[in-house]
C-alpha positions as CSV (number, residue, x, y, z in Angstrom):
1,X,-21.7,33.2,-0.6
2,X,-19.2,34.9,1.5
3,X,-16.4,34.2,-1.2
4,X,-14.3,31.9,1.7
5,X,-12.6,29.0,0.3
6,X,-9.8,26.6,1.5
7,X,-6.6,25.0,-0.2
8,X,-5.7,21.8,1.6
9,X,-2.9,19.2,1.3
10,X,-3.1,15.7,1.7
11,X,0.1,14.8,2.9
12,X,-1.5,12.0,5.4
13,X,0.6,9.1,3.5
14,X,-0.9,6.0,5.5
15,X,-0.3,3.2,3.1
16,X,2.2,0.1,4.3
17,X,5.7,0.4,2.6
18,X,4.8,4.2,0.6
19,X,7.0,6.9,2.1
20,X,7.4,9.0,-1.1
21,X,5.5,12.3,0.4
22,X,7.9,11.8,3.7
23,X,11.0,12.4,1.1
24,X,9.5,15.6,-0.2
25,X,8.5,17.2,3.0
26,X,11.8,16.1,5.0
27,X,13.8,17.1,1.8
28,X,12.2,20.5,0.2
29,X,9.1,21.5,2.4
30,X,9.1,24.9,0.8
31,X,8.1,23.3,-2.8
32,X,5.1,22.5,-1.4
33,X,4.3,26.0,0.5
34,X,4.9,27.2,-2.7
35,X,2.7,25.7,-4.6
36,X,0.1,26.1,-2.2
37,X,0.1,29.6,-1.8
38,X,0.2,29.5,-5.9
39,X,-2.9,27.4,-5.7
40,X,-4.4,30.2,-3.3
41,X,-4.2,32.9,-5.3
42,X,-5.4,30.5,-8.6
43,X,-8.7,30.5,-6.3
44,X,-8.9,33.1,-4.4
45,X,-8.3,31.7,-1.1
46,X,-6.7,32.8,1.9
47,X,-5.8,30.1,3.9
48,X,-4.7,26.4,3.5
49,X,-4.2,23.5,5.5
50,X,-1.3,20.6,5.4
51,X,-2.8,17.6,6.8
52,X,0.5,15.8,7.6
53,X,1.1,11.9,9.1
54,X,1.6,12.6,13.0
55,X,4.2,9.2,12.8
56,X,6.7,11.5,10.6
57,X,8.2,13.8,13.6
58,X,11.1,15.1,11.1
59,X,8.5,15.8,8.4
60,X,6.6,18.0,10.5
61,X,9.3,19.8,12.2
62,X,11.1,20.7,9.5
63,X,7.4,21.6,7.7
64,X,6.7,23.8,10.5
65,X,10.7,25.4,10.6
66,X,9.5,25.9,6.2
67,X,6.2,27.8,7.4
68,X,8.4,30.3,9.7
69,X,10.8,31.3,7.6
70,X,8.1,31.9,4.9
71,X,6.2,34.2,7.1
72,X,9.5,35.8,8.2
73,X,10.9,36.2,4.8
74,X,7.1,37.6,3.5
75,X,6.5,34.6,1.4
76,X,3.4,33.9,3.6
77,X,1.1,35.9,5.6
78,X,-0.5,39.9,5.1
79,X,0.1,41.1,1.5
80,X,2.1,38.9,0.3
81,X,5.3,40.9,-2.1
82,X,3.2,44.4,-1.8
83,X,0.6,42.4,-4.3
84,X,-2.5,43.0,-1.6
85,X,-2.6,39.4,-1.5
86,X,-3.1,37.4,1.9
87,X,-1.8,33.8,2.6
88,X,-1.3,31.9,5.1
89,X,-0.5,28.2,6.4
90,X,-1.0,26.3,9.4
91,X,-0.6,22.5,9.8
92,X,-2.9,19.6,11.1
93,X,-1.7,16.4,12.3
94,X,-3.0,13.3,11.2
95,X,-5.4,11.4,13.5
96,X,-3.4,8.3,13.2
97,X,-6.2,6.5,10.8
98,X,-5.8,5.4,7.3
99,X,-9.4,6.1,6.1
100,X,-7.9,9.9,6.8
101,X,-6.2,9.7,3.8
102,X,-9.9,9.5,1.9
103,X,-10.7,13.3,1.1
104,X,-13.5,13.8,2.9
105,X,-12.5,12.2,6.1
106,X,-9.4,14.2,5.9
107,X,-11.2,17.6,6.5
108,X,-13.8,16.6,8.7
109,X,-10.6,15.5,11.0
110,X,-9.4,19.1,10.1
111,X,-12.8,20.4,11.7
112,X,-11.7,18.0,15.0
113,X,-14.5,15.9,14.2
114,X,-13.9,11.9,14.4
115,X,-12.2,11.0,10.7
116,X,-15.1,9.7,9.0
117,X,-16.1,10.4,4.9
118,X,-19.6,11.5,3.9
119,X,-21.2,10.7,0.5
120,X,-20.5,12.7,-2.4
121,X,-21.7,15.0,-3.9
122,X,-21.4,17.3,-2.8
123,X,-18.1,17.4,-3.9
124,X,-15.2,19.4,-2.1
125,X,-14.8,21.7,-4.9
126,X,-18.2,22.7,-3.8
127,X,-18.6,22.0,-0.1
128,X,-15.5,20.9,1.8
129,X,-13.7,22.4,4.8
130,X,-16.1,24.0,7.0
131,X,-18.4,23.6,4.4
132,X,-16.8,26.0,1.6
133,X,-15.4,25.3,-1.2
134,X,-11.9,23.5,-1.2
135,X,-9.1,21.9,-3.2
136,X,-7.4,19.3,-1.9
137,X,-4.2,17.6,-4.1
138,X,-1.3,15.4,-2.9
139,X,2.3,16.1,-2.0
140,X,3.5,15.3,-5.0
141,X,0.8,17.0,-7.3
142,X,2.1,20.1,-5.3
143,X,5.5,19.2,-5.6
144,X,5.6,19.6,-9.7
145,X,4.0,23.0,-9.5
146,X,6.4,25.6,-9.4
147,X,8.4,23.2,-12.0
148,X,5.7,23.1,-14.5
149,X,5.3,27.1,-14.1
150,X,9.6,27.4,-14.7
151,X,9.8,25.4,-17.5
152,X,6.4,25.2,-18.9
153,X,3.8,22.6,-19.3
154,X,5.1,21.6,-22.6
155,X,8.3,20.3,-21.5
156,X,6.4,18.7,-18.6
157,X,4.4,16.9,-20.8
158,X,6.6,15.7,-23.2
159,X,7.7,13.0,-20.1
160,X,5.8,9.9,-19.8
161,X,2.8,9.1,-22.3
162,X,-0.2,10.9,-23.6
163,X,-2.8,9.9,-20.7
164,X,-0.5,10.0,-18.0
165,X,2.2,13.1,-18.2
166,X,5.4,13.9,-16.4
167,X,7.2,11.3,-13.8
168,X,5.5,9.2,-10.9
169,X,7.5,8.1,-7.8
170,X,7.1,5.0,-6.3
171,X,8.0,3.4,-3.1
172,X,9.9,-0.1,-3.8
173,X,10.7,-2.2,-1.0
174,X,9.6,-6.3,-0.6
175,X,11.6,-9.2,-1.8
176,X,13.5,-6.8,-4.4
177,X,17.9,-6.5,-4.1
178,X,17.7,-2.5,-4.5
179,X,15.2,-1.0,-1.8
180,X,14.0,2.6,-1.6
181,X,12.8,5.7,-3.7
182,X,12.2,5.7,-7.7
183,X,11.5,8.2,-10.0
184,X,10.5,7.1,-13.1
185,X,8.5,8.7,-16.3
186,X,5.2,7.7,-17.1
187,X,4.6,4.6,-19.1
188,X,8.2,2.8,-18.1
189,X,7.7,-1.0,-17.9
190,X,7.7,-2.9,-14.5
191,X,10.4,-4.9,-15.7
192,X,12.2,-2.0,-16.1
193,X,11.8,-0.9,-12.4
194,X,12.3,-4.7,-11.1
195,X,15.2,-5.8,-13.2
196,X,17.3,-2.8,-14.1
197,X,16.8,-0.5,-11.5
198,X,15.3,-2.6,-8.7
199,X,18.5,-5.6,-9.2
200,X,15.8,-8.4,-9.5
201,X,15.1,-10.4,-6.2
202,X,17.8,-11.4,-3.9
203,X,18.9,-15.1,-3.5
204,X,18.1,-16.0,-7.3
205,X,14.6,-16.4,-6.5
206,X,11.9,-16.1,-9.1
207,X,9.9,-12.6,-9.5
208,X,6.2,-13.8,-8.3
209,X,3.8,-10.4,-8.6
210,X,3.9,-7.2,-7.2
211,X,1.1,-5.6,-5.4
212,X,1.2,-2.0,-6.7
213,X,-1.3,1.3,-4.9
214,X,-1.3,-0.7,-1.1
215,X,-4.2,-2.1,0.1
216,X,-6.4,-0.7,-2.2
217,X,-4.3,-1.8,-5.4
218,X,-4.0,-5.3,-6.7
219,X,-1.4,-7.4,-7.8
220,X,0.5,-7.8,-11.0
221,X,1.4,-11.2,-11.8
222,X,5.2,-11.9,-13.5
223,X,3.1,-12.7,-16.8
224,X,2.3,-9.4,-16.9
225,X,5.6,-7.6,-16.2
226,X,6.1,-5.8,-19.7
227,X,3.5,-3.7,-18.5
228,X,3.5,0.2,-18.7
229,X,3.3,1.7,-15.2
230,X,0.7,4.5,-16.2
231,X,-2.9,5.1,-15.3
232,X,-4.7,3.1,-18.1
233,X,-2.6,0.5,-18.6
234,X,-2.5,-0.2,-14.7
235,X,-6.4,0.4,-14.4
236,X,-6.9,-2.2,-17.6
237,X,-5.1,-5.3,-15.4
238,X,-7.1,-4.4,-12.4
239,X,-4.7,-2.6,-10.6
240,X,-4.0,0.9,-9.6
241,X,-1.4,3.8,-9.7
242,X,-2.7,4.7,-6.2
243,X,0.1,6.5,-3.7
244,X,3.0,4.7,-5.7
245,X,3.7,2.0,-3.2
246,X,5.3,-0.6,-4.9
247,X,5.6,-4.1,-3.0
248,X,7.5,-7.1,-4.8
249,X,7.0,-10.9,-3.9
250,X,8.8,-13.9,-4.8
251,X,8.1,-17.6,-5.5
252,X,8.1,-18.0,-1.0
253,X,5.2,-15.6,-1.5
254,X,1.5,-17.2,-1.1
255,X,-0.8,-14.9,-2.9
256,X,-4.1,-16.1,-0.7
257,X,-2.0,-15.0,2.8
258,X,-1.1,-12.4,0.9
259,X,-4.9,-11.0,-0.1
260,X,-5.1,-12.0,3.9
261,X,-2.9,-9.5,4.7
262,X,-4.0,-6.4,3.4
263,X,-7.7,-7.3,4.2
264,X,-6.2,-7.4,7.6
265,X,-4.6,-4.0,7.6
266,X,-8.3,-2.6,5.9
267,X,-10.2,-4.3,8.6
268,X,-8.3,-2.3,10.9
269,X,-8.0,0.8,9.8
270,X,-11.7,1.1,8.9
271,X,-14.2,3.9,10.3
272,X,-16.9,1.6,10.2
273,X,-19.3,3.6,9.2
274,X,-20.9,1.8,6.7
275,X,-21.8,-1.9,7.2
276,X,-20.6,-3.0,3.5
277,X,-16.7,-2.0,4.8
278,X,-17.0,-2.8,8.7
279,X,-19.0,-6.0,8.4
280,X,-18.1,-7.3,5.0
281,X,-14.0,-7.0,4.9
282,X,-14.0,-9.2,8.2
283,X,-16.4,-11.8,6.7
284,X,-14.3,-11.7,3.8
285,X,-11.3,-12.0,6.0
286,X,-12.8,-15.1,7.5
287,X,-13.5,-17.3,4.1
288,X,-9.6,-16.0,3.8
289,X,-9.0,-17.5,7.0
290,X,-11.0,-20.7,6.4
291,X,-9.0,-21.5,3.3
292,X,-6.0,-20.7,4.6
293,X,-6.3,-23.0,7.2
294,X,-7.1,-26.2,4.7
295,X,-11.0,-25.9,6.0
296,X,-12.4,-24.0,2.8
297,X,-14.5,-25.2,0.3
298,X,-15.1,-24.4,-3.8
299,X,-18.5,-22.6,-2.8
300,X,-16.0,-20.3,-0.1
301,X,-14.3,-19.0,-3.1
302,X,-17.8,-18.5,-5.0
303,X,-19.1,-16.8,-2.2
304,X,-16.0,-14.6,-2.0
305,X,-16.1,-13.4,-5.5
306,X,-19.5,-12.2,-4.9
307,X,-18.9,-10.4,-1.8
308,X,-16.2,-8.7,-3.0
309,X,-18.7,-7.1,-5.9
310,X,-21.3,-5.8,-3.1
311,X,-18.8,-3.8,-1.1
312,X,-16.9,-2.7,-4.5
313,X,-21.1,-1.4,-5.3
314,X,-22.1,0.0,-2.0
315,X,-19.4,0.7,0.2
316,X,-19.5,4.7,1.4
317,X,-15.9,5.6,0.4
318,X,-12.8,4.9,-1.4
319,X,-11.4,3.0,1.4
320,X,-14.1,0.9,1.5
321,X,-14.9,0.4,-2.6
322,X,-11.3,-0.6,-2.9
323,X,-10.8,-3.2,-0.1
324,X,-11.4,-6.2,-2.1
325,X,-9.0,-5.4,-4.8
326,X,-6.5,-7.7,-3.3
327,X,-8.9,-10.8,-3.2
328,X,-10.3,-10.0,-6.6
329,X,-6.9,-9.3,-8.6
330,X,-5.0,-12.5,-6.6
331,X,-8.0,-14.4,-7.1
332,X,-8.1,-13.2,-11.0
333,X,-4.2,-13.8,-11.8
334,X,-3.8,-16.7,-9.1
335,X,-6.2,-18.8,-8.6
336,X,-4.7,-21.9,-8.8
337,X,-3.2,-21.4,-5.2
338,X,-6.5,-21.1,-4.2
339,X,-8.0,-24.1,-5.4
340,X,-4.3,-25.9,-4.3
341,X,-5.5,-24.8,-1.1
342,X,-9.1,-25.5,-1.2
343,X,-9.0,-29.0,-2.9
344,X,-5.5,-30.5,-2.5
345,X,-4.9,-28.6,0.8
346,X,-1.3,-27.4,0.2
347,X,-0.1,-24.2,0.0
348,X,2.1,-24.2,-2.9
349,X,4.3,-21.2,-1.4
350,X,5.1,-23.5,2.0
351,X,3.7,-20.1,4.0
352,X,0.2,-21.5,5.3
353,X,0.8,-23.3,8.8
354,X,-1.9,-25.8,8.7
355,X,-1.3,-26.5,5.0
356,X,2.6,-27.5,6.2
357,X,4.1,-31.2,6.3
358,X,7.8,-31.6,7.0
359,X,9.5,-34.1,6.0
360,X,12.9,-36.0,6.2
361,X,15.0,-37.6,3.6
362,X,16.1,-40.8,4.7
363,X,19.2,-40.4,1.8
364,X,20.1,-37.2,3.0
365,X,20.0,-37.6,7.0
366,X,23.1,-38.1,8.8
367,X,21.8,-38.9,12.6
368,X,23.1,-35.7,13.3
369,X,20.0,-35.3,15.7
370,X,20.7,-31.3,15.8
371,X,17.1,-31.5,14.6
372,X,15.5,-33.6,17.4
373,X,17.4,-31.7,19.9
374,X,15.6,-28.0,18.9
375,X,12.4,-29.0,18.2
376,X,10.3,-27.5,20.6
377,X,7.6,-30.4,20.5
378,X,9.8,-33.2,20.7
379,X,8.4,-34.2,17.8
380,X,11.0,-35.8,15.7
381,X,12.7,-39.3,16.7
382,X,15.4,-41.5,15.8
383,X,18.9,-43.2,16.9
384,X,22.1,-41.3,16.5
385,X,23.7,-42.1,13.0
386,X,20.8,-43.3,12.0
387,X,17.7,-41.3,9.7
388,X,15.1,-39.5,11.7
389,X,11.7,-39.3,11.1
390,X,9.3,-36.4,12.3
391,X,5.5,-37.4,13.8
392,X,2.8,-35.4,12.1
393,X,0.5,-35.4,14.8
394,X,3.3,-33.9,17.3
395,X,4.9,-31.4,15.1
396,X,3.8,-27.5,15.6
397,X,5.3,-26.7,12.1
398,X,7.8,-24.1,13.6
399,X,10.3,-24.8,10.9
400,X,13.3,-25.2,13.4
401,X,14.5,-28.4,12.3
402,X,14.9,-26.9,9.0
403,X,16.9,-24.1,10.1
404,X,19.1,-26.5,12.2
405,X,19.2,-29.1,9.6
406,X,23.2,-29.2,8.3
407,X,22.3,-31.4,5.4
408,X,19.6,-29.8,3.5
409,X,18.0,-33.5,4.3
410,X,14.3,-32.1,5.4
411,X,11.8,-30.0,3.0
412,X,8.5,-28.8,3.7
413,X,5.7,-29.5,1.3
C-alpha cells in the first residue's frame, strides 16, 4: 500500500565446488549494479540489497569499491542522470549458512533475523523483504542484463535451445584433467564439457557420473553422457541445472559414499526447522551409514527409498525437498553398488573401510618387507625374500602397504 518495494541479489553461492558468482563479482561488479538499478526502475523500487557469501573477502571488497564509485560517478543514489529517479545499494553479508541461499531465508537474514524460510505463498513478489514486495534473481541472471538490453533479446536467444536460452556457466572441478570456469550455450552435451573441453579424467581412468546442481542435484551416470545440459533434458534424468556446479567422478568413485557425502554436508547446513529435513536427512544418513559399513540389509534400501519421498513431499523448503536427490538418483542409476554392498559386502569402488580386504600376491612379492615395516598395526608377517601375508583380523585397512609396495604385488578388493 505505501508503493515500497525491494530488489535483492542472491549472490550467497554456498554450494561445495560452484564458484561461478565469485568470478563475476571479483571480475565485473558493476554488471551487476547495473542491472540492478535497471531492475529498480522496471519496478519502481528504490533500494536493493546484494546478499553476498561473507567467505569471498575479495568479492566483497571490490563489490563495495563498485558501489562507491557508482554513487560518486551518479550512477547510484538521488536522481539518478537528472531522470528524478532514486537508487541506491547497500550490501549484506551472508550469515555463513547454506539454507541462506533458499529465497526466503535469504531476506529474513537481511532483516537480522536467524536464516530460516517460511512457507509460500505468499510469494516474494508479493511479500518479501520487510514484508513488501521484492525480486530476488541470481548473479548471473543479473549478469546478462545489460547484454540482452545492447544487443537485444533476439540475438540472446538464438544461443542454446528453445526452453533454455542464452549460455549457462558451470563450475567443473572433481576427477576431470582441465579444472575451473566454463561457459557454455544451452543444450551442449556433457560429453562435450568432459571430453573436449574438460580433457577427460586424469590417469586414464574411466568417466563414472557426474553429480551436476550440488547437494541438491543428482548424478548423471556415463550411460547417460550424450545428454543436453539444459533445463528439461537435466530435469527428465532426475537431475538439475541448479547453481551450475559441476562435480566429475571416476571408476575409484563409490556412488553410496558418495550419496553419504552430500547428505552429510545437508545435515549440516540445515535450519532445522522442520522435522522432515532436521530429523529425516540424519536417519537417512544412518541407513547410508549402515550399508556402508557392510551392516545393511535389502529392507535398509526399501526403507530408504521411501524416506526419501516423504521429505521430497513435506519438507518446508527447497533445501529440504531436494536433500534426497543424491540417494534417489545414485540409487536410480547405481544400484548395483548398493546391493554389492548390502548382499556381497564389497564396495566395488575399494572406498568403504569396512567393505576393504587387502591382499598379497604370493607371485608378485619379493620379501621386500617395506610393507611389514609401515604398517601401523603390525599386521602383515613373513621372512625376508620370502611372500608376505597380511592378518585380516589385525589390519586397520590404512592402505600403507599399498602405497609402499614396489611391486604392485598387493590389491585391495
Amino acid at each position: 500500500p505505501d508503493g515500497v518495494k525491494f530488489v535483492c541479489c542472491n549472490a550467497d553461492e554456498g554450494d561445495p565446488g560452484a564458484f561461478m558468482d565469485r568470478s563475476v563479482l571479483e571480475g565485473d561488479p558493476h554488471s551487476v549494479i547495473e542491472a540492478m538499478t535497471i531492475a529498480g526502475y522496471a519496478i519502481g523500487a528504490h533500494q536493493g540489497y546484494i546478499y553476498v557469501r561473507a567467505e569471498y573477502p575479495i568479492a566483497v571488497h571490490r563489490l563495495q569499491v563498485a558501489i562507491d564509485q557508482a554513487r560518486e560517478y551518479g550512477l547510484l543514489g538521488k536522481n539518478i542522470f537528472e531522470s528524478g529517479f532514486d537508487f541506491d545499494l547497500e550490501l549484506r553479508l551472508g550469515a555463513g549458512a547454506f539454507v541462506c541461499g533458499e529465497e526466503t531465508a535469504l531476506m529474513t537474514s537481511i532483516e537480522g533475523k536467524r536464516g530460516e524460510p517460511h512457507p509460500r505463498p505468499p510469494f516474494p513478489a508479493n511479500k518479501g523483504l520487510f514484508q513488501r514486495p521484492t525480486l530476488l534473481n541470481n548473479v548471473e541472471t543479473y549478469a546478462n542484463i545489460t547484454w540482452i538490453l545492447n544487443n537485444g533479446p533476439d540475438k540472446f536467444a538464438a544461443i542454446g535451445t528453445k526452453g533454455s536460452t542464452g549460455t549457462k556457466v558451470f563450475a567443473l572441478g572433481g576427477k576431470i584433467t582441465n579444472t575451473g570456469l566454463v561457459e557454455i550455450p544451452m543444450g551442449t552435451t556433457l560429453r562435450t564439457v568432459i571430453e573436449d573441453i574438460g580433457g577427460g579424467c586424469p590417469n586414464g581412468k574411466k568417466f563414472k557420473a557426474a553429480q551436476t546442481g550440488g547437494p541438491s542435484g543428482g548424478c548423471i551416470p556415463a550411460s547417460l553422457i550424450d545428454t543436453p545440459m539444459d533445463y528439461d533434458s537435466l530435469g527428465a534424468i532426475g537431475s538439475m541445472m541448479g547453481s551450475g556446479g559441476l562435480i566429475v567422478m571416476d571408476e575409484d568413485n563409490c556412488m553410496v559414499d558418495i550419496a553419504k557425502f552430500f547428505l552429510e554436508f545437508i545435515i549440516d547446513e540445515s535450519c532445522g526447522k522442520c522435522s522432515p529435513c532436521r530429523i529425516g536427512t540424519k536417519r537417512l544418513y544412518d541407513l547410508l551409514c549402515k550399508i556402508t559399513e557392510g551392516n545393511g540389509t535389502l529392507e535398509d534400501i526399501a526403507t530408504i527409498e521411501e524416506l526419501c519421498e516423504h521429505i521430497k513431499q513435506s519438507a518446508l523448503c527447497g533445501l529440504g525437498q531436494t536433500a534426497p536427490n543424491p540417494v534417489l538418483s545414485t540409487l536410480h542409476h547405481f544400484r548395483d553398488e548398493y546391493i554389492a554392498h548390502v548382499v556381497e559386502k564389497r564396495c566395488p569402488a575399494g572406498v568403504c573401510k569396512n567393505l576393504l580386504h587387502f591382499v598379497i600376491d604370493p607371485g608378485k612379492c619379493k620379501g621386500c618387507t617395506l610393507c611389514a615395516k609401515n604398517c601401523p598395526a603390525n599386521a602383515i608377517m613373513g621372512a625376508v625374500k620370502a611372500p608376505h601375508v597380511i592378518d585380516p583380523n589385525k589390519c586397520i585397512k590404512c592402505g600403507a602397504c599399498m602405497d609402499n609396495c614396489r611391486f604392485g604385488a598387493i590389491s585391495k578388493h
